[in-house]
N, C-alpha and C positions, 0 to 999 in steps of 0.2 A: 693304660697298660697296668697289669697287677702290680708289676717290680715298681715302677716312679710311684704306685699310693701304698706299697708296705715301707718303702723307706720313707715317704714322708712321715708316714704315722710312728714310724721308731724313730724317727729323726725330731719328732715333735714330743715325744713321750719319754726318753731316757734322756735326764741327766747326767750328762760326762762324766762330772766332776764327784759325782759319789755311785756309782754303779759299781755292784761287784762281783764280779766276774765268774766269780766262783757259783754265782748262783742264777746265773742268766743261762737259759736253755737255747742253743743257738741252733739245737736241730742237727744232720745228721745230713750228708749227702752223699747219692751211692754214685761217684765217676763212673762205673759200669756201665752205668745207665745211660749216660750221657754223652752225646757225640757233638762235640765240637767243631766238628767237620776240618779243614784244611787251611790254610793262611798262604796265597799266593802274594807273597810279598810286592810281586812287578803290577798286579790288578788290584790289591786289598782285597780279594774273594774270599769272605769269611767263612764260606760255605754255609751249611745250616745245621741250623743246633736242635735238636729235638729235647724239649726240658720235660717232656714224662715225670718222672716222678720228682723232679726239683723242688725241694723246699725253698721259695724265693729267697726266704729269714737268712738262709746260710748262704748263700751263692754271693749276694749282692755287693757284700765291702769286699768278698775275694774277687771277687772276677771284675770289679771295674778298675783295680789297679791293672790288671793284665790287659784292659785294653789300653790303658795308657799307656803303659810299657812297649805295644807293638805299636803305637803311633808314634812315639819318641823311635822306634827302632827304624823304622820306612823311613823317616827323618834324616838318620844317619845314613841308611843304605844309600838316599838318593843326594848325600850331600847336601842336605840341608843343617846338619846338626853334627859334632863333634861331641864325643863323650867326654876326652878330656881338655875341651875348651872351657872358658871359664864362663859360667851363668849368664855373668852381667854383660857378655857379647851379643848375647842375644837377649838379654832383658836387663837394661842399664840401673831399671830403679831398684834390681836386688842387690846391684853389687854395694850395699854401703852396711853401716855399725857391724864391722868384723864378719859378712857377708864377702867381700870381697875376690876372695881366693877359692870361692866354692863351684867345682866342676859340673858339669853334666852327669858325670859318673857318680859324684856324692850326693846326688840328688836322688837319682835310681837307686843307690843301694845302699840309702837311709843313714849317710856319714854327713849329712847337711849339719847337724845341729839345731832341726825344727822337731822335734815329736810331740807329741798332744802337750796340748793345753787346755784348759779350763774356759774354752774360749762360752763366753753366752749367745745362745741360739741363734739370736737376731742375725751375730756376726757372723755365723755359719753360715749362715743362710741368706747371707750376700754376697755373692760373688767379687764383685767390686773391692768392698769395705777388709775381705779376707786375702787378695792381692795386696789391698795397702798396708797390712795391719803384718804380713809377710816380707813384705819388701821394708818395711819397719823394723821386724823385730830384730834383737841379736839375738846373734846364736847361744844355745845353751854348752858349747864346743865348738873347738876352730874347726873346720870342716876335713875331715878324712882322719882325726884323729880318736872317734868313738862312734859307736852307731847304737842305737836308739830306733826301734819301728816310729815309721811317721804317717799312722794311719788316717787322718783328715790329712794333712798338709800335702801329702806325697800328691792329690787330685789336682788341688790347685797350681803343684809346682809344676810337675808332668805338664800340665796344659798349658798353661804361660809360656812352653819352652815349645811346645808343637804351634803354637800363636805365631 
């Protein structure tokens, strides 16, 4: 699929840790354009998406937090998941080094106290080693006290919690 080899190739080619922002062309998308069709919650019926004139470049880090978002949410519809239960309920190895008291909700809406890191590719790009390296870190904030965008982390957190 185009989308999995343009993010590898930006995922192999940009630097985190000194990219600046200010000068990276991320491209342009017209939602007009685009029909995301319907979200039956009770079937998962994502309908279909017609990506016509979709720049992959820009869509790809928006739209896969939203699919996690609605897989955490089915979660909670069907009672599988509490927003404000605490993480380590349902994933015991987060709750530790001042991890502890961090909700469901501060996780979704980026009050965890993970937001980027300088992390090296290798460790991005294992799945595994980025769970333990998670469940490890402390927080850079007690959790619901400051928020911070957590644009790698929020993937891996989101899905340990629908796991």
């Amino acid at each position: 699929m185009a989308t999995s080899t343009k993010i590898i190739v930006i995922v192999e080619t940009v630097d985190f840790g000194t990219v600046d922002f200010g000068t990276v062309d991320f491209g342009t998308v017209d939602f007009g354009t685009v029909d995301f069709g319907t979200v039956d919650f009770e079937t998962v019926d994502f309908g279909t998406v017609d990506f016509g004139t979709v720049d992959f470049g820009t869509v790809d880090l928006d739209f896969c937090p939203l699919m996690s978002t609605i897989a955490v949410a089915l979660c909670v519809q069907r009672g599988l998941l509490d927003y404000s239960a605490l993480v380590k309920t349902y994933w015991p190895e987060y709750g530790q080094n001042g991890k502890e008291n961090t909700t469901v909700a501060d996780i979704l809406s980026h009050h965890a106290g993970l937001p980027l890191d300088n992390y090296p590719m290798e460790r991005i790009l294992n799945w595994t080693v980025m769970l333990h390296t998670l469940e490890q870190r402390e927080p850079q904030w007690s959790s619901g006290t400051a928020h911070d965008y957590h644009p790698l982390a929020y993937g891996w957190l989101a899905d340990e919690l629908v796991r």
